[in-house]
VEXDREN-2710 file (C-alpha; in Angstrom, 1 decimal):
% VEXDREN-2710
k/r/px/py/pz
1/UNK/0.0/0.0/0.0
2/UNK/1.2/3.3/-0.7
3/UNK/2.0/6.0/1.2
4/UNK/-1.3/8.2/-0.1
5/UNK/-3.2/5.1/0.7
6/UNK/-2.1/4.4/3.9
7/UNK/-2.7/8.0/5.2
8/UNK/-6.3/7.8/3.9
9/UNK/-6.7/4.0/5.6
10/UNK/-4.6/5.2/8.7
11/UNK/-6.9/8.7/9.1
12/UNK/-10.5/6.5/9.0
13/UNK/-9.4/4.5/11.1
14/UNK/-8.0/7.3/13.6
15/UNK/-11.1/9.4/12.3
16/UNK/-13.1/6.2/14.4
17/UNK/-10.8/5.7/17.3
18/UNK/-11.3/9.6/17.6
19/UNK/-14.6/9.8/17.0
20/UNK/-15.9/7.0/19.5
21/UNK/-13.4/8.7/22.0
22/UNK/-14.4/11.9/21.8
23/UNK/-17.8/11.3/22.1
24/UNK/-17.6/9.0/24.8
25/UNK/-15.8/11.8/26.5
26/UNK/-17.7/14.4/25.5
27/UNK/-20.6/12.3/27.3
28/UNK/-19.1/12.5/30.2
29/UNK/-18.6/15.7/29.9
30/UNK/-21.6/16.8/29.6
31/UNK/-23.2/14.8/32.5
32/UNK/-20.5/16.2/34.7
33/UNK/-21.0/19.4/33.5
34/UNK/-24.6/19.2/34.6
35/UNK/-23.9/17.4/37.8
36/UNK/-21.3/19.4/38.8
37/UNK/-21.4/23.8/39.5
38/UNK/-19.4/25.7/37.4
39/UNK/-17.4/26.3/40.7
40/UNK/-16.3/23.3/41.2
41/UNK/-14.9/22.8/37.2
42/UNK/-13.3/25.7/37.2
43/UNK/-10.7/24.7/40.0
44/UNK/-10.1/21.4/38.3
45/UNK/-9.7/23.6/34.9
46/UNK/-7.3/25.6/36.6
47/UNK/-5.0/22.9/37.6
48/UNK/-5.1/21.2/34.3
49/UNK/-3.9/24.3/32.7
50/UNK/-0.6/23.5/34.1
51/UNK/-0.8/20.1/33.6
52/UNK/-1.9/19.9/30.1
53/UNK/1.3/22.7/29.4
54/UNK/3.5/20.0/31.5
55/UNK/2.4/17.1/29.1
56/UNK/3.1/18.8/25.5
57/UNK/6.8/20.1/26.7
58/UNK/7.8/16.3/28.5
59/UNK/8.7/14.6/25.3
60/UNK/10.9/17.3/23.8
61/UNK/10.3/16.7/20.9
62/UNK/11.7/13.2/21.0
63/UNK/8.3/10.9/20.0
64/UNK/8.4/13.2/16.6
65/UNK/12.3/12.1/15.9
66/UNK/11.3/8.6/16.1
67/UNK/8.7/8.8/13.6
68/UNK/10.7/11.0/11.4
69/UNK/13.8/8.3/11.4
70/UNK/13.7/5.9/8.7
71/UNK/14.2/3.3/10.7
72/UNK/13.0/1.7/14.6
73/UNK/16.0/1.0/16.4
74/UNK/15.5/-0.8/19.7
75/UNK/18.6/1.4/21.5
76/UNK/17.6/5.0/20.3
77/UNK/13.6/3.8/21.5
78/UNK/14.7/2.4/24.7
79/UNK/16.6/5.5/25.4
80/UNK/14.0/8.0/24.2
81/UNK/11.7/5.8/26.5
82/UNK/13.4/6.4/29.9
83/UNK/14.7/9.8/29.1
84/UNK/10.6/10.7/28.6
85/UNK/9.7/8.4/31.7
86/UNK/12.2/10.6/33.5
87/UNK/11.3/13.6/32.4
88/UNK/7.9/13.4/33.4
89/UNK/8.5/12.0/36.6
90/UNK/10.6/15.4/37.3
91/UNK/8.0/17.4/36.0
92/UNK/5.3/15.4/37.8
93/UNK/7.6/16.1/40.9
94/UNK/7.9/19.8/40.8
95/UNK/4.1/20.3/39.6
96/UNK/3.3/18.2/43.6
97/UNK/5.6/20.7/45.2
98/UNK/3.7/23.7/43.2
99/UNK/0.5/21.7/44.7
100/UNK/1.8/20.8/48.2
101/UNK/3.0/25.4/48.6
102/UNK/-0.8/26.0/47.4
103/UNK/-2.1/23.8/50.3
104/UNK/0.1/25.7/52.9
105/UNK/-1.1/29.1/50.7
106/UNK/-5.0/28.2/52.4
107/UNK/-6.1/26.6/49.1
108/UNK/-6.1/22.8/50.0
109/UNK/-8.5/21.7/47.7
110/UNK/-6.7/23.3/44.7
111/UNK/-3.4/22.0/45.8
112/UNK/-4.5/18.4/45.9
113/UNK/-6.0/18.8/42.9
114/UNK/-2.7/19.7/41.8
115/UNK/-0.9/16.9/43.2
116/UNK/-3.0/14.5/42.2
117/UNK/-3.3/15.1/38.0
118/UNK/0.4/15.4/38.4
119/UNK/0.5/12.0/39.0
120/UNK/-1.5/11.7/35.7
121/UNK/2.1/13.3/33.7
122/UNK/3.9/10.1/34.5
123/UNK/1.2/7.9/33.4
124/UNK/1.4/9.5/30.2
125/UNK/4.7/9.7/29.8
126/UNK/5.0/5.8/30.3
127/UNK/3.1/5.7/26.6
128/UNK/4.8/8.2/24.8
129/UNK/6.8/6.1/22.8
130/UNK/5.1/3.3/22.1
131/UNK/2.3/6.4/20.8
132/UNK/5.0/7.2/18.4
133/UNK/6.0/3.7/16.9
134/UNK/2.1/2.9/16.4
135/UNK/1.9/6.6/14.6
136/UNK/5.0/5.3/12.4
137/UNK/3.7/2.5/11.7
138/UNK/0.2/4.1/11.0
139/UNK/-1.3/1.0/13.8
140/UNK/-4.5/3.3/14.4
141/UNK/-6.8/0.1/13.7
142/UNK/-5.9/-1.8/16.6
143/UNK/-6.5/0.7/19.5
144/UNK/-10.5/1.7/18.2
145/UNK/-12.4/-1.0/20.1
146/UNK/-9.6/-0.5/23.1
147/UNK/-9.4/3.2/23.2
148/UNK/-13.2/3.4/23.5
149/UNK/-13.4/1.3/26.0
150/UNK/-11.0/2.7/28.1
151/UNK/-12.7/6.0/27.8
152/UNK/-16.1/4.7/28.7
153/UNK/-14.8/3.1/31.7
154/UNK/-13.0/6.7/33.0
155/UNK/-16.4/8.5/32.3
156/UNK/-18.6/6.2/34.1
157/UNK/-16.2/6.6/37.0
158/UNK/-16.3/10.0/37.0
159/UNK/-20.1/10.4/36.9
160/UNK/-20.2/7.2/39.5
161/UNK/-18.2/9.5/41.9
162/UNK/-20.4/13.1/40.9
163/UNK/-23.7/11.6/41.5
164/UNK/-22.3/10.5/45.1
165/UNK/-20.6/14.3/45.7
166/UNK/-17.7/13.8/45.2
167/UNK/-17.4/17.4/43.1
168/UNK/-14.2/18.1/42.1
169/UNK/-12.8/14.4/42.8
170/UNK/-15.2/13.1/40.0
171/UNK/-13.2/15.2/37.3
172/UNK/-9.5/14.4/39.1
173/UNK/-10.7/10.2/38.5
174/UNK/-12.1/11.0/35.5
175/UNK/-8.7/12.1/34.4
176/UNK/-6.3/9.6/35.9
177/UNK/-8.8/6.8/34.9
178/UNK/-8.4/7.8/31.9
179/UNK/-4.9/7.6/31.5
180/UNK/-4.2/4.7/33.2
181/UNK/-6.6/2.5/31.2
182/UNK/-5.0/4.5/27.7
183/UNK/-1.6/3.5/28.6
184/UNK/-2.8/-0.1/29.3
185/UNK/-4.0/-0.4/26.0
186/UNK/-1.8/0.9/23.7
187/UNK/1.0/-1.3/25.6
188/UNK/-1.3/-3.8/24.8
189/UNK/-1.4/-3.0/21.3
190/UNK/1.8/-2.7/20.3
191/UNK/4.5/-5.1/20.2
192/UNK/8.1/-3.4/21.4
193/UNK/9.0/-3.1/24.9
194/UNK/11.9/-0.7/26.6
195/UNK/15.0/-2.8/27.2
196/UNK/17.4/-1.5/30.0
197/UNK/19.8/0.4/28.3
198/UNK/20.5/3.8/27.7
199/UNK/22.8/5.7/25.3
200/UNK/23.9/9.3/25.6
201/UNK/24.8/9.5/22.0
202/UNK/21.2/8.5/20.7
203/UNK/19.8/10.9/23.4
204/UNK/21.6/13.6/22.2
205/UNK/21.1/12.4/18.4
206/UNK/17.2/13.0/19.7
207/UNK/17.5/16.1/21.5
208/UNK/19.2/17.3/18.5
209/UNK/16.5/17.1/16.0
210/UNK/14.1/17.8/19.1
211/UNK/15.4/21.0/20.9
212/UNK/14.2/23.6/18.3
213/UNK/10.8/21.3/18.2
214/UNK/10.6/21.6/21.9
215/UNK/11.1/25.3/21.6
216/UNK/8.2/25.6/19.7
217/UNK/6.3/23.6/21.4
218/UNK/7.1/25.7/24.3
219/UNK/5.7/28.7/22.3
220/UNK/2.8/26.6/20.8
221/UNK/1.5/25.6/24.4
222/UNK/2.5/28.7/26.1
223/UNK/0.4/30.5/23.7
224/UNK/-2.9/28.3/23.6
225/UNK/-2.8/28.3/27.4
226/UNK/-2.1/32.1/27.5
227/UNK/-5.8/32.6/27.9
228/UNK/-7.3/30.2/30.1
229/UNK/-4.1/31.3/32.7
230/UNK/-4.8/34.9/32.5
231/UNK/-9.0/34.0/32.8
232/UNK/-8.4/31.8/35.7
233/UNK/-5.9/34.5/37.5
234/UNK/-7.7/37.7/36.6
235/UNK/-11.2/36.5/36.3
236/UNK/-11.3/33.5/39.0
237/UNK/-12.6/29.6/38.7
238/UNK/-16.1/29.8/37.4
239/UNK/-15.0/32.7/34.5
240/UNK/-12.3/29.6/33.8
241/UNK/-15.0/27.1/33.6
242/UNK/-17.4/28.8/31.4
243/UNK/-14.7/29.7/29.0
244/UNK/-13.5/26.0/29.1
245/UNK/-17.2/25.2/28.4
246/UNK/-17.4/27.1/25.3
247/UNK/-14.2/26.4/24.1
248/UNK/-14.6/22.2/24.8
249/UNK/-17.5/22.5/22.6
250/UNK/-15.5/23.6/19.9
251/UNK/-12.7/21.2/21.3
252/UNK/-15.0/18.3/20.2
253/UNK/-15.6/19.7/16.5
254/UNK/-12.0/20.1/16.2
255/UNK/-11.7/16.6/17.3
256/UNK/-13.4/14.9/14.5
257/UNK/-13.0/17.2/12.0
258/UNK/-9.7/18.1/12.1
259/UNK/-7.0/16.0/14.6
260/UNK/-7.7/12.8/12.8
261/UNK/-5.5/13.8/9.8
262/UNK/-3.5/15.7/12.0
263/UNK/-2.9/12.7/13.7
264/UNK/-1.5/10.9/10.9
265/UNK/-0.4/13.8/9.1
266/UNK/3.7/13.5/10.4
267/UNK/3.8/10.0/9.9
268/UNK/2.5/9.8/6.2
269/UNK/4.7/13.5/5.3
270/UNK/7.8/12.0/7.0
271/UNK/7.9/8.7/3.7
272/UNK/7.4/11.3/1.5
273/UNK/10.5/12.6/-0.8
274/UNK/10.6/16.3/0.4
275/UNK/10.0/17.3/-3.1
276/UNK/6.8/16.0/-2.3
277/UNK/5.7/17.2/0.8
278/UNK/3.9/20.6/-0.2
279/UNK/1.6/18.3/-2.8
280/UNK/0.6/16.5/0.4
281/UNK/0.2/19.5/2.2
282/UNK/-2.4/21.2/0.0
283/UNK/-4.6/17.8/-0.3
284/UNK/-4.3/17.3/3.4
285/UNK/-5.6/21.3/4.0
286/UNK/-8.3/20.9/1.0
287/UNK/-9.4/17.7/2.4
288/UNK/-9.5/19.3/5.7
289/UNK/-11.9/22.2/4.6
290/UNK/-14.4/20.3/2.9
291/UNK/-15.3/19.8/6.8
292/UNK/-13.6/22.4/8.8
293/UNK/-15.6/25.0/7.2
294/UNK/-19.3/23.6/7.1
295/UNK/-18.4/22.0/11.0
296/UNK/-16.9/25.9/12.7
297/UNK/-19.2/27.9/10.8
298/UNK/-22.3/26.0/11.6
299/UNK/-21.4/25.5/15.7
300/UNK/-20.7/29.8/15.3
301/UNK/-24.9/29.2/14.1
302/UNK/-26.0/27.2/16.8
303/UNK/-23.6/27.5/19.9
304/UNK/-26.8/28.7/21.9
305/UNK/-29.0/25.8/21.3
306/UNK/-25.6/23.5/21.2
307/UNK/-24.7/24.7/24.7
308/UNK/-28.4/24.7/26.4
309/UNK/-28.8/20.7/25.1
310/UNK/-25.2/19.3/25.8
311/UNK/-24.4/21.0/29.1
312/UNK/-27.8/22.4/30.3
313/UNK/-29.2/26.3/30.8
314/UNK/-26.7/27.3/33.8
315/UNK/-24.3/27.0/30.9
316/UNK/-25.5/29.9/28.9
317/UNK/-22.8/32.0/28.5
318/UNK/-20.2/30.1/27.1
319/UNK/-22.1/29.9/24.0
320/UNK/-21.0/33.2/23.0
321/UNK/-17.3/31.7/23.9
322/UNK/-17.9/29.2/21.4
323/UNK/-19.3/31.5/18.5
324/UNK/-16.5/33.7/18.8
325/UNK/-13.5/31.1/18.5
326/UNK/-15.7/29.1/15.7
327/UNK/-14.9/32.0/13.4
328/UNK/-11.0/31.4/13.9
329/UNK/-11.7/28.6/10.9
330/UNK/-9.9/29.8/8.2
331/UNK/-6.5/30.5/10.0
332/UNK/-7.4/27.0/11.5
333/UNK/-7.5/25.3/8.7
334/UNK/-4.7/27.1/6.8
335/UNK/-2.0/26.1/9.4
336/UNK/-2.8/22.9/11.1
337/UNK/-0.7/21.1/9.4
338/UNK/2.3/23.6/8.9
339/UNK/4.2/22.3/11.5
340/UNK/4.1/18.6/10.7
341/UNK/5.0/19.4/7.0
342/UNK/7.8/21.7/7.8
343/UNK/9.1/18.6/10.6
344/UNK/8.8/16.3/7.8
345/UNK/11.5/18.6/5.6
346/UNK/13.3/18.5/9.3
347/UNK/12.7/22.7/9.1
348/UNK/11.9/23.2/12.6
349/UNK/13.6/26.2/13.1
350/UNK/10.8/27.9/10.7
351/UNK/8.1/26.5/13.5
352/UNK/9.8/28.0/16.3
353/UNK/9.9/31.5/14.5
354/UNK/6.3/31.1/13.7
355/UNK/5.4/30.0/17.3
356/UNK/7.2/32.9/18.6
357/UNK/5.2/35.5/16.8
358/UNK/2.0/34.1/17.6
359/UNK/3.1/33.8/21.5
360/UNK/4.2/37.4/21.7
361/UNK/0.6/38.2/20.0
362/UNK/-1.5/36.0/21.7
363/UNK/-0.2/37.7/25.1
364/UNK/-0.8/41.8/23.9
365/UNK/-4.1/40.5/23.0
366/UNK/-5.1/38.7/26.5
367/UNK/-3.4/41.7/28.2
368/UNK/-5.7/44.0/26.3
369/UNK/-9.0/41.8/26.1
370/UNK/-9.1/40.0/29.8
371/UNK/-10.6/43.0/31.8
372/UNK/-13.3/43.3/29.8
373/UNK/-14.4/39.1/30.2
374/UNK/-14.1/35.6/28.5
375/UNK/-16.1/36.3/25.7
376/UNK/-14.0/39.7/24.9
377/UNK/-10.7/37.1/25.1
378/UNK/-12.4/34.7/22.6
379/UNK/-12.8/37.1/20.2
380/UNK/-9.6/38.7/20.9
381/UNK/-7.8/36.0/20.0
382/UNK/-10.1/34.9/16.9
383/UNK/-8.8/38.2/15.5
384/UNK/-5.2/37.7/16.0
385/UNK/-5.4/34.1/14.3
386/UNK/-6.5/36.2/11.5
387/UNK/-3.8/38.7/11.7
388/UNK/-0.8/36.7/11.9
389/UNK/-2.1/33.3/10.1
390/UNK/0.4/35.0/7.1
391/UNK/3.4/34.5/9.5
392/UNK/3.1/30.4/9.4
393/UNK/2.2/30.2/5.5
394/UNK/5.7/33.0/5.1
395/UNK/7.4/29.4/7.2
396/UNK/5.6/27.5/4.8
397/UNK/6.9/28.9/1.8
398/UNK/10.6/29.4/3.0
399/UNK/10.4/25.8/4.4
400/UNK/8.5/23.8/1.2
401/UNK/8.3/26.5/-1.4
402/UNK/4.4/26.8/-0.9
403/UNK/3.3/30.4/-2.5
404/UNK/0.7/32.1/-0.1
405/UNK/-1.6/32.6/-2.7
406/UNK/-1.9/28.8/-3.8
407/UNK/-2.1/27.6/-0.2
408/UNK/-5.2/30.0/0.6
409/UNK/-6.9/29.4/-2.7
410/UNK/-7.0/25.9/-1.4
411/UNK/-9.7/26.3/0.5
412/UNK/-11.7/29.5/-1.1
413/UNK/-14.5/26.9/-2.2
414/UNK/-15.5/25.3/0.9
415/UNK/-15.3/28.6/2.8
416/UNK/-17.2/30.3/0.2
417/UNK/-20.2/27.6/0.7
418/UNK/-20.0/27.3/4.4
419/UNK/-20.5/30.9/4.6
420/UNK/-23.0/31.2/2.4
421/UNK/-25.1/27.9/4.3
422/UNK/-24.2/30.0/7.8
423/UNK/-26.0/33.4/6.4
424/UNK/-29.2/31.1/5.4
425/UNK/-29.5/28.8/8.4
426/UNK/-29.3/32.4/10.7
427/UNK/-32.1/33.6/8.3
428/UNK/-34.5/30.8/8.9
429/UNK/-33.5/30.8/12.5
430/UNK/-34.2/34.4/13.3
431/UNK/-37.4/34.6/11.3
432/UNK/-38.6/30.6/11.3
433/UNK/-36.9/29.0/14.0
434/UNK/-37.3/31.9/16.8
435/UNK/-40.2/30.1/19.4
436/UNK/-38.8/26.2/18.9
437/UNK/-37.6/24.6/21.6
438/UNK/-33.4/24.2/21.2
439/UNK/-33.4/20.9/21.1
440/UNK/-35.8/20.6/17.7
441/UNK/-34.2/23.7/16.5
442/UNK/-30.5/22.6/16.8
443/UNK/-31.8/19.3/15.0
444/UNK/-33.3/21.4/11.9
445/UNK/-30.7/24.2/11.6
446/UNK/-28.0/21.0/11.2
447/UNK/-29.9/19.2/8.6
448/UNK/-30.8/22.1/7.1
449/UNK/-27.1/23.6/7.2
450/UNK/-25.9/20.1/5.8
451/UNK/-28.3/20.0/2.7
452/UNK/-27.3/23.5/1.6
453/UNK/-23.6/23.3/2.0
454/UNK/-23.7/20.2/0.0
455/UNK/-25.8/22.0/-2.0
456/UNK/-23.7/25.3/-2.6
457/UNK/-20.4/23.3/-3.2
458/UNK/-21.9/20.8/-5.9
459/UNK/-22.8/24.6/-7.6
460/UNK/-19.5/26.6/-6.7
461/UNK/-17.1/24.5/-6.2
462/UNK/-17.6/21.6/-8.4
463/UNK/-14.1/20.9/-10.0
464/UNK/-12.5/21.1/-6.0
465/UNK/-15.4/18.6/-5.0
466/UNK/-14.2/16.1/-7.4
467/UNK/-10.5/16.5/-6.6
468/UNK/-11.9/16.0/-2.8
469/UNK/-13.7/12.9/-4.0
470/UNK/-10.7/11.5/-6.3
471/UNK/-8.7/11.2/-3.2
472/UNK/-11.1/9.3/-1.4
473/UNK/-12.6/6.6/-4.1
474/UNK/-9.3/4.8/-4.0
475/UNK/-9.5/3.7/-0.6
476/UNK/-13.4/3.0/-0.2
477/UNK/-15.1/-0.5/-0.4
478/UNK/-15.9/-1.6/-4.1
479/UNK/-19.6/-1.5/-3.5
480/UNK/-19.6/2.4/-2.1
481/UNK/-17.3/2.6/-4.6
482/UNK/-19.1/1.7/-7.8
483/UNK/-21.8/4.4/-6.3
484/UNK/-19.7/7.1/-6.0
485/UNK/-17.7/6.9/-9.7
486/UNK/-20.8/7.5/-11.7
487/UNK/-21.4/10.5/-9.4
488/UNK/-18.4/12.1/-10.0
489/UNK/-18.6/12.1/-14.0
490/UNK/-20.9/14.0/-13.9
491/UNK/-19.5/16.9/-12.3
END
């Protein structure tokens, strides 16, 4: 199978494994969120801030080298292995001191809290690397079935504990549940173990190819957790958790929209000749849009009625959270997979510049928009993906030799129909939709939103459709197959 092929068989099958975990955790999310006050999830929020910063810097960078080297070596893995296991531990470590001085600061609950998802870090970083061989070796198949149940398992825990008042302990177990029975199963699922041995020169091989990754990683998190930190300092806990709210909805769009390919993205880019690589980029961003667009857009349509039937009433104002970051789609789209193209060409310098800009204006922006709320920071933010999206398709060109103009024009004919369903699915909801209850209305604006974008890019955008389509048909079943060819003679 070819490299083309494997991404698109690799991404449905991570497409499902996301899918049926994000929805089973966006389940339990939403029970929680109803269960619990907003109180009580904005001091877990608060904590995992700090830990979900702690988890992307860890690795250094090291799980990406793996998959970017043509071949497994048992050594360099082992190394990369304890070198990750220790580097959580340490980080796990200081994050239980940070927790332990918050305790003897008169904030016990927030300090165990602390201490206790840092124990989560080293659970994690006990799977790293075995994540990175099955993303090598494109092994997303086996962990579907596994991966959902592991997630079903931490949700029910977590509501188990909530509907006995536990409060904030439900979210803590829902979390370390969670990564515990993840780590169980992709050990399970793929066949390598660490052997005791350790080499300095593979370390440093890794660290090598790594260090300006982990540097913009350190931007890349610093920057998306910019806002929730200042929120959670300037605004308190329950401003945190309604802002979490709003953006978790949009979280789970992302999530099976968008990450899937992501997810896959560096593996499939990395067996490419680099001559190659900006090809791959444009199908992966086209293929993207076809469902980025429609999927942002629409949630910026519905976020009210989304927010009232997922996470109840008392959740209200994190709809307009939600709105206001679903309109960051087009930056979204054009750079998601920037930085895995320009590791795959091994120019990860280019990501760190990029990274850089966006953390210096992601922090003016917070500084100016946090005094005035969450949903003035959403929106703050939305309009500085805008203004400096140019920045990482400048590193794309200088790093595959991408011109701006053919990477936005890309994805001109999904966002032309999207917005186009968005202005028509408003219209019928202001002057149609106004006294339905939100559950029936969320139900019609979606099928109604679905049957006009499909509508509108048949009409506008009917040569990118079948490009779209061309690169799926290969990899379908004969039978969907031999439905779907006559289809696309015809436009």
């Amino acid at each position: 199978m070819n490299i083309r092929k494997k991404l698109f068989a690799s991404s449905l099958w991570s497409v499902a494994t996301k899918l049926t975990s994000v929805l089973s955790n966006f389940v339990a999310f939403s029970i929680l969120a109803r269960l619990l006050q907003p109180a009580e999830f904005g001091i877990v929020a608060f904590a995992a801030v700090f830990m979900e910063l702690a988890r992307g810097l860890m690795t250094a960078g090291i799980p990406e080298a793996l998959i970017q080297r043509e071949q497994w070596d048992d050594t360099t893995a082992s190394t990369a292995f304890w070198a990750t296991l220790a580097a959580s531990t340490i980080i796990a470590l200081g994050l239980s001191v940070t927790g332990a001085l918050i305790i003897l600061a008169e904030s016990p609950v927030l300090g165990a809290v602390f201490i206790a998802l840092a124990v989560g870090l080293i659970i994690d970083g006990a799977r790293a690397i075995h994540e990175a061989k099955l993303r090598r070796e494109f092994g997303y198949k086996a962990l579907a079935l596994r991966t959902l149940s592991a997630n079903f398992s931490a949700g029910v825990a977590g509501i188990a504990l909530a509907l006995q008042g536990f409060g904030v302990w439900a979210l803590v177990a829902n979390h370390l549940v969670s990564a515990t029975l993840n780590t169980y199963v992709i050990w399970r699922s793929v066949v390598w173990r660490p052997r005791f041995v350790f080499s300095k020169n593979e370390l440093q091989h890794l660290l090598r190819f790594g260090g300006a990754l982990l540097t913009a990683r350190a931007f890349g998190e610093i920057t998306k957790r910019i806002p929730e930190l200042a929120v959670g300092f300037v605004l308190g806990p329950t401003a945190l958790a309604i802002y979490r709210v709003g953006f978790r909805g949009l979280q789970f769009l992302i999530a099976i929209t968008i990450w899937p390919l992501q997810t896959t993205a560096l593996s499939a880019l990395s067996r490419l000749p680099k001559a190659a690589v900006g090809e791959a980029y444009l199908r992966l961003t086209s293929a993207t849009a076809l469902v980025s667009f429609p999927t942002f857009l629409g949630a910026a349509t519905v976020a009210p009625d989304f927010v009232a039937v997922c996470f109840g009433e008392k959740w209200a104002s994190s709809a307009a959270v939600m709105t206001a970051l679903a309109l960051m789609v087009a930056p979204a789209t054009l750079t998601y997979f920037v930085a895995p193209a320009l590791t795959a060409v091994g120019k990860t310098r280019l990501i760190v510049v990029s990274n850089f800009a966006h953390f210096v204006s992601n922090a003016l922006v917070i500084l100016i928009t946090v005094p005035f709320g969450v949903v003035a920071v959403a929106a703050g933010l939305t309009f500085r993906a805008h203004l400096t999206s140019p920045i990482a398709l400048l590193m794309l060109r200088e790093g595959i030799g991408l011109s701006m103009k053919r990477t936005a024009t890309a994805v001109l004919g999904p966002g032309i129909a999207a917005g186009l369903m968005a202005l028509g699915v408003i219209g019928v909801r202001i002057f149609v939709l106004d006294d339905v209850v939100p559950l029936v209305r969320l139900l019609i604006s979606v099928a109604l939103g679905s049957v006009l974008y499909v509508a509108l890019l048949l009409t506008l955008a009917p040569r990118y459709t079948s490009q779209i389509l061309e690169e799926f048909v290969p990899v379908l079943p004969p039978k969907l197959r031999k439905i779907i060819s006559p289809l696309m003679k015809r436009l």
